[in-house]
NUSEFI-820208 format. One record per residue (C-alpha): residue in three letters; x, y negated, z. Coordinates in steps of 0.1 Angstrom, whole numbers, plus 5000, padded with zeros to 4 digits. Layout:
<atoms>
{atom ALA, {X, Y, Z}};
...
</atoms>
This chain:
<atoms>
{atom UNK, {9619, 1030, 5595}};
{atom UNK, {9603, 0997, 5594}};
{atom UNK, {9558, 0993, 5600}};
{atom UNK, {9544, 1007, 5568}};
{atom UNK, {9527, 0972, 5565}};
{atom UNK, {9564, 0956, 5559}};
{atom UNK, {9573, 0978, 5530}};
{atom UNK, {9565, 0957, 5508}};
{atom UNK, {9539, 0982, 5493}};
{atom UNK, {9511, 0981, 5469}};
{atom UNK, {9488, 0994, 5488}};
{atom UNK, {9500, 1000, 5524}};
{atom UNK, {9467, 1014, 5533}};
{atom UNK, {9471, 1048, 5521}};
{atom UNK, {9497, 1056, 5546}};
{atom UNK, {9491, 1063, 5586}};
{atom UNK, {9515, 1065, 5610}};
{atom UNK, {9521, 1094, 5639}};
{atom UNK, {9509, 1068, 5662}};
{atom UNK, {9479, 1058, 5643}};
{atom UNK, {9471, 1094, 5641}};
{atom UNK, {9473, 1105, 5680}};
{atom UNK, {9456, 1071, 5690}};
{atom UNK, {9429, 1089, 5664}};
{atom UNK, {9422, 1125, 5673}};
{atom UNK, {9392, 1116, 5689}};
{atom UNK, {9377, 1089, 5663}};
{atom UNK, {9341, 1107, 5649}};
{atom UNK, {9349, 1090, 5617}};
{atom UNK, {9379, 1106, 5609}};
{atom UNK, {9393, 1140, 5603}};
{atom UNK, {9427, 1148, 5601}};
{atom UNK, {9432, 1181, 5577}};
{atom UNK, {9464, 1200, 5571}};
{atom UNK, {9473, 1214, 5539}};
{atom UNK, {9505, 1241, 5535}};
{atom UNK, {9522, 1262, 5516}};
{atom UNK, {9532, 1286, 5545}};
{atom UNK, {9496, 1300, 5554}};
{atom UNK, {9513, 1309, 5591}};
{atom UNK, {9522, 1276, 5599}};
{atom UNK, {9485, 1262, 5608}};
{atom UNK, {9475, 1291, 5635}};
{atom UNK, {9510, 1287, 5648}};
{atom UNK, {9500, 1252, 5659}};
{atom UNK, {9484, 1220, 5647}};
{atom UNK, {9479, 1185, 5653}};
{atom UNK, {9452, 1190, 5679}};
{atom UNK, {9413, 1185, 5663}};
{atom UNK, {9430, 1187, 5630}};
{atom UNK, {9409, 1215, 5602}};
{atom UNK, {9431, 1233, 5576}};
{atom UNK, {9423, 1232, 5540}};
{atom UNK, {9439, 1267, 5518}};
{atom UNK, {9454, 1248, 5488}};
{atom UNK, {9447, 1285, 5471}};
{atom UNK, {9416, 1296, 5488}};
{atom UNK, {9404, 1264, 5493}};
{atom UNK, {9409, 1239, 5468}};
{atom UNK, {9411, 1263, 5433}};
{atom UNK, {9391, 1285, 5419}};
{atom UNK, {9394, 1324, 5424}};
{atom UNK, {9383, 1334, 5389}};
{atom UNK, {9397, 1307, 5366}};
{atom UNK, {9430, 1293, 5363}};
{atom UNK, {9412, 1256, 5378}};
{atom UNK, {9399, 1236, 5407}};
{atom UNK, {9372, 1245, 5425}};
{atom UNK, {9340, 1229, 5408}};
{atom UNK, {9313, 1203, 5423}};
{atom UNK, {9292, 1227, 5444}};
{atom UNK, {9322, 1250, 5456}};
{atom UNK, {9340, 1212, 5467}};
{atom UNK, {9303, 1204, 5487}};
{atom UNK, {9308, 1233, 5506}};
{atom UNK, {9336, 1227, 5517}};
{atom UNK, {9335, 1191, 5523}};
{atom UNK, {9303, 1201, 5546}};
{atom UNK, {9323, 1233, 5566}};
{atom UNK, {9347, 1210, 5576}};
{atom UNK, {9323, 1183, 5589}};
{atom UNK, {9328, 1151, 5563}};
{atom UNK, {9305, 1129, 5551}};
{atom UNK, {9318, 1107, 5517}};
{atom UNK, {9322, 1080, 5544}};
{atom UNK, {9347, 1097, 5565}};
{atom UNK, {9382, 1088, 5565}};
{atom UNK, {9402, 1119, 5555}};
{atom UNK, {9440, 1118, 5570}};
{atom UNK, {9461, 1145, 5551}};
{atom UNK, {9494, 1161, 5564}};
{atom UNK, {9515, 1192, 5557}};
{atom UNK, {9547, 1206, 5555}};
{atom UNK, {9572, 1199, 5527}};
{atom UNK, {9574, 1168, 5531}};
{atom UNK, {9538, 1164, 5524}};
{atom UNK, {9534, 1179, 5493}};
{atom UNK, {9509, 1198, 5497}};
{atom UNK, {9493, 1167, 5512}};
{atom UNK, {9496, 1144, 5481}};
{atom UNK, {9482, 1174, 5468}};
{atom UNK, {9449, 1182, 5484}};
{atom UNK, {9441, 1144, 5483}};
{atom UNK, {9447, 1144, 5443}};
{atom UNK, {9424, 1172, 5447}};
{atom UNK, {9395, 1155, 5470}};
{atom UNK, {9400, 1122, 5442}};
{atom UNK, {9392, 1142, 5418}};
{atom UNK, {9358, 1145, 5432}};
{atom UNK, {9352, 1111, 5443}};
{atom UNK, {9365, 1111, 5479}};
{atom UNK, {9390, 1082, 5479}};
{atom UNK, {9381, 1073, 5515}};
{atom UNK, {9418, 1095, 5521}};
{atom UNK, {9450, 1090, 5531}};
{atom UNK, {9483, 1103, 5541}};
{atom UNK, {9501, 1110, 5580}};
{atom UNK, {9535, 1095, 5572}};
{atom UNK, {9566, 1118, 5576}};
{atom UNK, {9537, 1147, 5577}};
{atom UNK, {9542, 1178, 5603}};
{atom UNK, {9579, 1172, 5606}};
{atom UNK, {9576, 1140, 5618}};
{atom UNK, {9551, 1146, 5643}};
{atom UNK, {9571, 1178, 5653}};
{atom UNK, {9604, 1158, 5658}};
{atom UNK, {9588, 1129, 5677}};
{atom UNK, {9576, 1162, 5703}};
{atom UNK, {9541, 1154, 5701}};
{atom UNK, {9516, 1179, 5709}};
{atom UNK, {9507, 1208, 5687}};
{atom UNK, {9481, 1234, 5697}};
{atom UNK, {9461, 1267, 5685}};
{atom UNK, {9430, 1257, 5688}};
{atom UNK, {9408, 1262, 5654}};
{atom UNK, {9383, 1232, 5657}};
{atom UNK, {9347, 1235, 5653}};
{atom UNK, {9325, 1206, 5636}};
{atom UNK, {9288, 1205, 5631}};
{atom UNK, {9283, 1212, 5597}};
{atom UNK, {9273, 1180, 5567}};
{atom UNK, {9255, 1185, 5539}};
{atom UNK, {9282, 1164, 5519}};
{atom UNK, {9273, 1156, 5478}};
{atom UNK, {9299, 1145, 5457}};
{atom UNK, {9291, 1111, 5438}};
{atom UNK, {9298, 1128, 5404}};
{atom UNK, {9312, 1160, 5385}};
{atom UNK, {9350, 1166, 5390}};
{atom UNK, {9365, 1139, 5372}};
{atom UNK, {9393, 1157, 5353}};
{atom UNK, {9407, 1122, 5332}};
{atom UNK, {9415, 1095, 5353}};
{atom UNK, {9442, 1111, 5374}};
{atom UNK, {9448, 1148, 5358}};
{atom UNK, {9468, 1157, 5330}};
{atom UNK, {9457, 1186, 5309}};
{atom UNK, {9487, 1211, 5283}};
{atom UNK, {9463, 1193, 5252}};
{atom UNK, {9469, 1155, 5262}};
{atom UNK, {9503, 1159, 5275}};
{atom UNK, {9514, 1173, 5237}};
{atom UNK, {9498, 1143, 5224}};
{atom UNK, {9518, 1121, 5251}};
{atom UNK, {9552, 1135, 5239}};
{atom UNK, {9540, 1130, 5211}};
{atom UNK, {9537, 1094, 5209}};
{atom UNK, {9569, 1091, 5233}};
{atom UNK, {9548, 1087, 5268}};
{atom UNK, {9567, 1082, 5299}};
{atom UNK, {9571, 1114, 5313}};
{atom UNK, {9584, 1121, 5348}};
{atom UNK, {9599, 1160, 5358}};
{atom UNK, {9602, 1159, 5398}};
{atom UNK, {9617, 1191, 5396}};
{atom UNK, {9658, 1199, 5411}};
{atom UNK, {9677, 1189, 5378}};
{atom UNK, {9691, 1229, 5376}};
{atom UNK, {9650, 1235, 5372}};
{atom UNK, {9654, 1208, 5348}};
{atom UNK, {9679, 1219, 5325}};
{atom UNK, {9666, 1254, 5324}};
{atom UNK, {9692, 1272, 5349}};
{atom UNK, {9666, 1279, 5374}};
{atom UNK, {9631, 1290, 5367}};
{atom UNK, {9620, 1279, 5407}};
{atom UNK, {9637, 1260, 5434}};
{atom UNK, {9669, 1274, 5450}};
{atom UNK, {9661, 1301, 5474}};
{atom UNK, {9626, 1315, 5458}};
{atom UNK, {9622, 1341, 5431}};
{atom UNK, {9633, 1327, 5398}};
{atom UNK, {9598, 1338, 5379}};
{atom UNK, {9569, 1322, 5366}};
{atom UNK, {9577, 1310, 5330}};
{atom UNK, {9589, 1326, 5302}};
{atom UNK, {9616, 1299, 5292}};
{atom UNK, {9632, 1271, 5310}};
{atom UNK, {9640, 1234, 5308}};
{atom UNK, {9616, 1204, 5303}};
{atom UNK, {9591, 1193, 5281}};
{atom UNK, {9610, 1168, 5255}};
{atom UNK, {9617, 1134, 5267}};
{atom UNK, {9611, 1137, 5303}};
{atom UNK, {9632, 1117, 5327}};
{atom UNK, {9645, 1140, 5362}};
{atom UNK, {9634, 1122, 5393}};
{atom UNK, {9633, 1150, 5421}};
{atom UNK, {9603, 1141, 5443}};
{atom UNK, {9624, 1145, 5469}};
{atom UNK, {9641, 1110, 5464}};
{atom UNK, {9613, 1088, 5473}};
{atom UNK, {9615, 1104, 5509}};
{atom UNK, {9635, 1098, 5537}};
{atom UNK, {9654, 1125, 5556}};
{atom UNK, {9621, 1122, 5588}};
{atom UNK, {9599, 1128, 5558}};
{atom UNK, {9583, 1094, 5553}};
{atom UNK, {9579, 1075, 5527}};
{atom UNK, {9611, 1051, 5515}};
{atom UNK, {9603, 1014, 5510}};
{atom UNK, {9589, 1000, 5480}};
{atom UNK, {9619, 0981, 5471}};
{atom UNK, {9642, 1018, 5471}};
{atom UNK, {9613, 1031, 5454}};
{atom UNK, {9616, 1007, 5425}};
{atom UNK, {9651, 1014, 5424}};
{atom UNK, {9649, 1047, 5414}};
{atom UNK, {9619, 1049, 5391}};
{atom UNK, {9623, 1016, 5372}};
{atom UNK, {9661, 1001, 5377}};
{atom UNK, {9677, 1038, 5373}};
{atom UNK, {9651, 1057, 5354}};
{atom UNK, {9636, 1028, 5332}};
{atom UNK, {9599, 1035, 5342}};
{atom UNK, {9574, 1006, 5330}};
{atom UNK, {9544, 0999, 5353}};
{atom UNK, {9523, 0991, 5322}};
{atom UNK, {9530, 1018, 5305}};
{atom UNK, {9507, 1053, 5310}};
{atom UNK, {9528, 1080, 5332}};
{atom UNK, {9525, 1118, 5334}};
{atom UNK, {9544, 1136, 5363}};
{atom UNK, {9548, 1176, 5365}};
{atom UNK, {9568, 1204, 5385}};
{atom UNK, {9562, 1234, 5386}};
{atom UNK, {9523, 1240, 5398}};
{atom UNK, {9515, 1201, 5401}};
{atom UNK, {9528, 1204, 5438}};
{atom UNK, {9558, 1186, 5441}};
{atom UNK, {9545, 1164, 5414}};
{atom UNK, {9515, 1149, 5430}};
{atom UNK, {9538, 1134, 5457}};
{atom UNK, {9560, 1113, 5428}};
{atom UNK, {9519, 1106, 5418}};
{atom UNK, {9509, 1095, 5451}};
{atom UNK, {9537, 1074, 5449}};
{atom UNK, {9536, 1057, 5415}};
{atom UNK, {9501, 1053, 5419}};
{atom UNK, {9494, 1036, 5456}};
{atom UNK, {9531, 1030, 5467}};
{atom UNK, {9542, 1011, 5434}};
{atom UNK, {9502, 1004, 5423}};
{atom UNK, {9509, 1018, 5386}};
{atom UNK, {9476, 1018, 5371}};
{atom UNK, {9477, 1047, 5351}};
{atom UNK, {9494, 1077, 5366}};
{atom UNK, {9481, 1113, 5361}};
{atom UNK, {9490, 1142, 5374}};
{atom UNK, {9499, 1175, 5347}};
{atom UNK, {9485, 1207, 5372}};
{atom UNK, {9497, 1227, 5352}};
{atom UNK, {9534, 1219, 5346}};
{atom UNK, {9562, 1239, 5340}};
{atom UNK, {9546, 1273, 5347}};
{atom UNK, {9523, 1264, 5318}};
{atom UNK, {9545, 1246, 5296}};
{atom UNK, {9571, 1270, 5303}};
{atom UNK, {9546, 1297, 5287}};
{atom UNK, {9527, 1286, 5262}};
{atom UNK, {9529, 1295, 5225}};
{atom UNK, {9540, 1266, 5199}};
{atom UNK, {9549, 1241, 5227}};
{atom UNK, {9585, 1223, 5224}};
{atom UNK, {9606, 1223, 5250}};
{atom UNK, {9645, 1206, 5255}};
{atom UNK, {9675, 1223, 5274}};
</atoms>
């Protein structure tokens, strides 16, 4: 895969590479966090100095169906030793979606000093750099966010996505297309629950996440990327875009991309998706 600089992207800075992140492990002003869905994967072994951040325990609320709130984000931002000038370097597993995820998350609250490892932990696992157990300990920050969590710019609530279908907004489903046309409730291979019906919400275009990644789990080049979403699918970069999967997963990695790789300027992110959708009362939904 060519430099991440030569990818013709529009905004190359978002991405680091392997490289970048072992020349890194070190640097004070920089903390590399990873972010799963497998909750084994971290104490199994890590990029060395890296802290992990629970996208369930961590990042959303255990009471309410949300996101943490302002002072529950503080705390965390200040256990895990970051300052709102610290450069935050996010990697997982999945082909970083839960990644793109946690970083949606930490923007939501004003931290856009972040970025994603390129290719995530199966790239650095395939390239036989070193992993190890060691659970990191930083001196504690008393981190303040710059502002409540700000819940329109890049987030998607059931409410405004009605009105978007409703005025024919671009929608994007990144889910498999059998999750797409209502055979599957889940992806293939986990338990087909969650939502009362299947399908998609009406006029949504099916672009899996997974086609804007290559088979090493980085990122393909703007050019491909354009390809897909614009050439095939008929996306228009002036138009507003809403992306969704199934828990706002999968979907914040086809947001990470419209909105830094491709520079669309309004990309948000719908959280709740399908398993929302999928259940409400009054909502329409196509087959």
């Amino acid at each position: 895969m060519s430099d991440i600089s030569e990818r013709g992207y529009a905004n190359s800075d978002v991405l680091v590479t392997t490289e970048w992140v072992a020349n890194n492990l070190n640097n004070p002003d920089v903390r590399i966090i990873e972010s799963n869905e497998d909750p084994l994967l971290y104490p199994s072994g890590h990029v060395p100095g890296a802290v992990e951040v629970d996208w369930t325990s961590d990042l959303n609320d255990p009471i309410v169906r949300d996101y943490i709130g302002k002072d529950a984000f503080e705390s965390l931002a200040s256990r895990i030793g970051i300052t709102p000038d610290t450069t935050v370097i996010f990697y997982g597993d999945k082909s970083n979606w839960w990644a793109t995820y946690a970083l949606w998350v930490f923007r939501l609250f004003g931290h856009t000093n972040a970025k994603i490892m390129d290719g995530g932990r199966k790239k650095w696992v395939d390239e036989g750099r070193d992993l190890n157990r060691e659970v990191p300990s930083y001196e504690a920050t008393d981190y303040k966010v710059p502002h409540e969590r700000d819940d329109k710019t890049e987030r998607a609530l059931r409410e405004e996505v009605l009105k978007h279908v409703q005025a024919s907004g671009q929608l994007v489903d990144v889910r498999s297309p059998a999750e797409y046309t209502g055979e599957k409730l889940h992806m293939e291979g986990y338990p087909q629950e969650g939502a009362l019906r299947g399908g998609h919400i009406p006029g949504a275009r099916n672009i899996p996440w997974s086609r804007a990644a290559n088979e090493d789990g980085t990122f393909k080049g703007a050019d491909e990327l354009r390809e897909i979403y614009e050439k095939e699918q008929g996306l228009n970069a002036d138009n507003p875009v809403i992306t969704y999967c199934r828990i706002g997963e999968r979907s914040s990695h086809s947001w990470f991309v419209l909105s830094f790789l491709l520079g669309y300027d309004d990309v948000r992110n719908y959280d709740g998706s399908w398993t929302e959708w999928g259940n409400s009362v009054g909502v329409p939904i196509e087959k």
